[in-house]
C-alpha positions as CSV (number, residue, x, y, z in Angstrom):
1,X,249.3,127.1,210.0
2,X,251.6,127.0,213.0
3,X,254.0,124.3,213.6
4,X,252.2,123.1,216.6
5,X,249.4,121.7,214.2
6,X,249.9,118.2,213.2
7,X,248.1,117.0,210.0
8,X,247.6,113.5,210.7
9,X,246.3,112.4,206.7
10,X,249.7,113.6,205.8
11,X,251.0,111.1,207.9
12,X,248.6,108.6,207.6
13,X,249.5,108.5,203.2
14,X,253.4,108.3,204.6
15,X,252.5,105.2,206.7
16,X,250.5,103.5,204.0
17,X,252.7,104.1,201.2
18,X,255.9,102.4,203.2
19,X,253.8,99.6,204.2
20,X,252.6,99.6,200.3
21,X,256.5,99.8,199.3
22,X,257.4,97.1,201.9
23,X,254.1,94.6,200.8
24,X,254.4,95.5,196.7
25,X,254.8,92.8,194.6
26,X,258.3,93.1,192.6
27,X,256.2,93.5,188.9
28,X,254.8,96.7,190.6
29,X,256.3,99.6,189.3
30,X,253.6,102.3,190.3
31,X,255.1,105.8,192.4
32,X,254.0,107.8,194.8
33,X,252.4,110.2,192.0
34,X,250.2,107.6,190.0
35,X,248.7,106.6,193.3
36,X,245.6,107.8,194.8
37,X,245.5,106.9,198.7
38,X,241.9,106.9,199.7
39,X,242.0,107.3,203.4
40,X,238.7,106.1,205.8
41,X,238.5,107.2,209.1
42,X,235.2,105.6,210.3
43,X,236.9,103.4,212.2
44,X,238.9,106.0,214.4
45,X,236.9,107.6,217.5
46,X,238.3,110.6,218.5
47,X,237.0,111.7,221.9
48,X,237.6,115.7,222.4
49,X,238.4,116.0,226.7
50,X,237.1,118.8,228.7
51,X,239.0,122.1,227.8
52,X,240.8,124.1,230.7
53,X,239.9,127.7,229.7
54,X,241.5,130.8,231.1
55,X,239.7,134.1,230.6
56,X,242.1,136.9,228.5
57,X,239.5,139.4,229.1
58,X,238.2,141.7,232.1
59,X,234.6,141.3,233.2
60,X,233.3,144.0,230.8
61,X,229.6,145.1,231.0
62,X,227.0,144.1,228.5
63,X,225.7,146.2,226.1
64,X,222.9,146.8,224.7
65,X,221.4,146.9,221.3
66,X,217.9,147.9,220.2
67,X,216.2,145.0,217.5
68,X,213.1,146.5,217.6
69,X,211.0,149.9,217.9
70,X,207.6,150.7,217.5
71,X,206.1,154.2,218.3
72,X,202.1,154.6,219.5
73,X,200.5,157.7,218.7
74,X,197.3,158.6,220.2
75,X,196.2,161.9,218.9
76,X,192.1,161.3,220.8
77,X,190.8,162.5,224.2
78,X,191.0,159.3,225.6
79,X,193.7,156.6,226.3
80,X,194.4,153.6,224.1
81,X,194.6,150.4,224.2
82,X,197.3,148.6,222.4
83,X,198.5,145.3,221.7
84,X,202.3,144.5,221.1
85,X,203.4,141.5,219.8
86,X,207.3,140.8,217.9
87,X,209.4,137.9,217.5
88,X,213.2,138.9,216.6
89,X,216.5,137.2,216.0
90,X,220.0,137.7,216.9
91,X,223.3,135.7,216.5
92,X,225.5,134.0,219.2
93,X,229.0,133.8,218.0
94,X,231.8,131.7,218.8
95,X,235.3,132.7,217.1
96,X,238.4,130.7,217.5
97,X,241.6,128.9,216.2
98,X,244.0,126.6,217.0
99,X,247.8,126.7,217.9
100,X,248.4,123.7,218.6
101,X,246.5,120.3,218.6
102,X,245.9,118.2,214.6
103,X,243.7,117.9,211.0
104,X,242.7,115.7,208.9
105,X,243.8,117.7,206.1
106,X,242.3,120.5,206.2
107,X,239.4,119.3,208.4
108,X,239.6,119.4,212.1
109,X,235.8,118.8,213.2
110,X,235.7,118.7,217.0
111,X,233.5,119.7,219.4
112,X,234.6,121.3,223.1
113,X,232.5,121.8,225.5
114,X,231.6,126.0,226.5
115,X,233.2,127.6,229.4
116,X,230.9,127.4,232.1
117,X,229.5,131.2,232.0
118,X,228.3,131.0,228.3
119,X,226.9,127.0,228.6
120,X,225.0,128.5,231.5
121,X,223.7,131.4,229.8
122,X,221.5,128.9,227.3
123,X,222.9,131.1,224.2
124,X,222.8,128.1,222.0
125,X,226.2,126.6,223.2
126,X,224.7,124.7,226.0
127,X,225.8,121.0,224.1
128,X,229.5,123.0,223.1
129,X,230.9,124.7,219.8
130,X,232.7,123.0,217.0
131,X,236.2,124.1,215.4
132,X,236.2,122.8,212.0
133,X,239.7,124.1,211.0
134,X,242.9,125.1,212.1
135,X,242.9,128.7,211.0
136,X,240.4,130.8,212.4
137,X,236.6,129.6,212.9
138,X,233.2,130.9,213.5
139,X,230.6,129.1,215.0
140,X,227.0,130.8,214.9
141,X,224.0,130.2,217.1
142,X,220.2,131.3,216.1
143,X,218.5,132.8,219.5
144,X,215.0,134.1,218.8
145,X,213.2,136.7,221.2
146,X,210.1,137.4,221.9
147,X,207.7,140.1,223.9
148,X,203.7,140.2,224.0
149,X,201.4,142.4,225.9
150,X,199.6,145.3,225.5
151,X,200.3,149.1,225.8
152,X,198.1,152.3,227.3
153,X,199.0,155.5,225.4
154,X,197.5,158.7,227.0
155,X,195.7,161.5,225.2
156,X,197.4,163.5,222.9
157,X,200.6,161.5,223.4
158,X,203.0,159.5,221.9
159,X,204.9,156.5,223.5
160,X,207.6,154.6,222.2
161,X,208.5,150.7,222.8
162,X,211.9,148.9,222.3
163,X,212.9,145.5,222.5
164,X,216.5,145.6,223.9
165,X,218.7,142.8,224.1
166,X,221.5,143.1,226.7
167,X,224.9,140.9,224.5
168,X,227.5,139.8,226.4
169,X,231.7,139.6,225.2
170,X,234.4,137.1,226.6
171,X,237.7,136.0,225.7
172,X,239.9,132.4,226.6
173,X,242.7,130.7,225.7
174,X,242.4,126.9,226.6
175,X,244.4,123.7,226.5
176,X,242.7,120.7,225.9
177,X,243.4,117.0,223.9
178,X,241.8,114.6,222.0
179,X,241.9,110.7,222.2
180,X,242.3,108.6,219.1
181,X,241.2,105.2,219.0
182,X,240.7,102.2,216.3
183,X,241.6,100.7,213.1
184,X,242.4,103.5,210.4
185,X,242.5,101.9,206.4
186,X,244.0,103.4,203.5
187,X,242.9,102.0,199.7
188,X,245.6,102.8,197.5
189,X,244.7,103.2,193.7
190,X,246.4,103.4,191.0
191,X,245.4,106.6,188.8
192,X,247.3,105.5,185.4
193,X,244.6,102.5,185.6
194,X,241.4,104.4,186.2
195,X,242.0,104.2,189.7
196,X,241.9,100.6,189.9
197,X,242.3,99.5,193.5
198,X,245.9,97.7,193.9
199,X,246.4,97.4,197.9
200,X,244.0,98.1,201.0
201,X,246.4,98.5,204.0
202,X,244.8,98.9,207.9
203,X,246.5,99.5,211.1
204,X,245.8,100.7,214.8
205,X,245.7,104.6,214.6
206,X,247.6,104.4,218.0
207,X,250.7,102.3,216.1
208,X,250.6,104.5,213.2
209,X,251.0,107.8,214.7
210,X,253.4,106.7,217.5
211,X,255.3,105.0,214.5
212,X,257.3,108.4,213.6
213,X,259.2,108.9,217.1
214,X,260.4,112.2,216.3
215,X,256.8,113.8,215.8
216,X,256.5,115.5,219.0
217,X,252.9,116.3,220.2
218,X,251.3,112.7,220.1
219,X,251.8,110.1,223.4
220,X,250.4,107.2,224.6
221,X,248.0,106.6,226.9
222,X,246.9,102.8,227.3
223,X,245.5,101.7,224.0
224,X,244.9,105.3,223.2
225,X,247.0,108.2,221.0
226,X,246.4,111.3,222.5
227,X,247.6,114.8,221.0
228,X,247.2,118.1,223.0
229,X,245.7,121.1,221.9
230,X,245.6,124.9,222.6
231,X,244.0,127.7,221.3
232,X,241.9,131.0,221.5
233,X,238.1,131.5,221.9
234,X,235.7,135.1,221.6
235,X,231.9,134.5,222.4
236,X,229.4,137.2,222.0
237,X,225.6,136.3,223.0
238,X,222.5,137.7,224.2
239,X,221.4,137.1,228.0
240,X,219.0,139.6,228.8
241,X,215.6,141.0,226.9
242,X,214.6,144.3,227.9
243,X,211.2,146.3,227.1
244,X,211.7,150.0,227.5
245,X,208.9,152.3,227.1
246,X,209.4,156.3,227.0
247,X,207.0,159.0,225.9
248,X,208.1,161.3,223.4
């Protein structure tokens, strides 16, 4: 994980144990080792901003990939008539990872908002794609296509019908950042007594994290904590359905 990634349950349990050692009552013996710190975040909002993106990549051409074929043979005199009909699916992908920005342990769980070529495409990240860790991510969309008409093959002939999807690639890095905001509480339990609760502490996520001044990474904005982020995004999706029809 790179430096740049700040785990803020690791130092949410620092805060909460210090104000537990500062708070204890002196018959307390319990350490850091016996105690189970049962951290609730329902009370922090954390508001993802718009991401700046900045493409890595050329404007490549999209390919194209055949999910269907069906081949008409008409061995009569006369033409026929047929009717073709398919529903297939492919996958939108959205790969990426942070280098800088924060977890929850091992849990990030935002959502950005698309670059503005793939959320106009409508390839299933029209509402944004999520990054649920700091290492690398993949974030799949299901797109369905569909065809339906009919087909005239000629005597003595056979004709062949493909359903091509045209799949587009793109690369960014962006920068974004993320606004924390509320009351954060910690239950510390005490694991030698069947984790009995001993202390619940609570505190403003903004005056917890801006507690340690030599984190670097977090500022303050208002009533707010905000933490920058950074990282790398690949899309791949579909935005074009072709039917091609050769004889053969």
């Amino acid at each position: 994980m790179s430096d740049e990634i700040i785990d803020l349950e690791e130092m949410v349990q620092t805060w909460a144990w210090t104000s537990f050692e500062k708070t204890k009552s002196k018959s307390s013996s319990m350490k850091l080792q016996d105690a189970y710190l049962e951290i609730l975040w329902d009370r922090v909002k954390f508001v993802p901003q718009k991401p700046k993106y900045t493409p890595t990549t050329r404007g490549e051409m999209p390919q194209s990939h055949v999910i269907f074929k069906s081949v008409f043979r008409n061995d009569s005199e006369t033409p026929q008539t047929h009717s073709l009909k398919t529903e297939r699916q492919t996958t939108a992908t959205c790969t990426s990872s942070l280098t800088k920005g924060c977890t929850k342990g091992f849990n990030v769980g935002l959502t950005l908002s698309a670059p503005g070529e793939v959320a106009e495409a409508s390839v299933g990240f029209e509402k944004g794609w999520s990054i649920e860790n700091a290492k690398e991510n993949s974030d799949n969309k299901t797109l369905t296509w569909a065809t339906e008409g009919n087909l005239t093959v000629p005597p003595r002939s056979l004709l062949n019908a493909e359903l091509q999807i045209k799949e587009k690639q793109c690369s960014y890095t962006f920068t974004s950042s993320v606004i924390l905001q509320g009351k954060i509480t910690v239950n510390i339990h005490n694991k030698k007594e069947n984790n009995n609760l001993v202390m619940t502490v609570m505190g403003d996520i903004k005056e917890v994290l801006l507690g340690d001044k030599a984190l670097k990474g977090i500022r303050k904005e208002g009533n707010c904590a905000v933490i920058d982020m950074a990282g790398k995004c690949d899309f791949k999706f579909g935005i074009e359905q072709q039917i091609r029809c050769y004889s053969g």
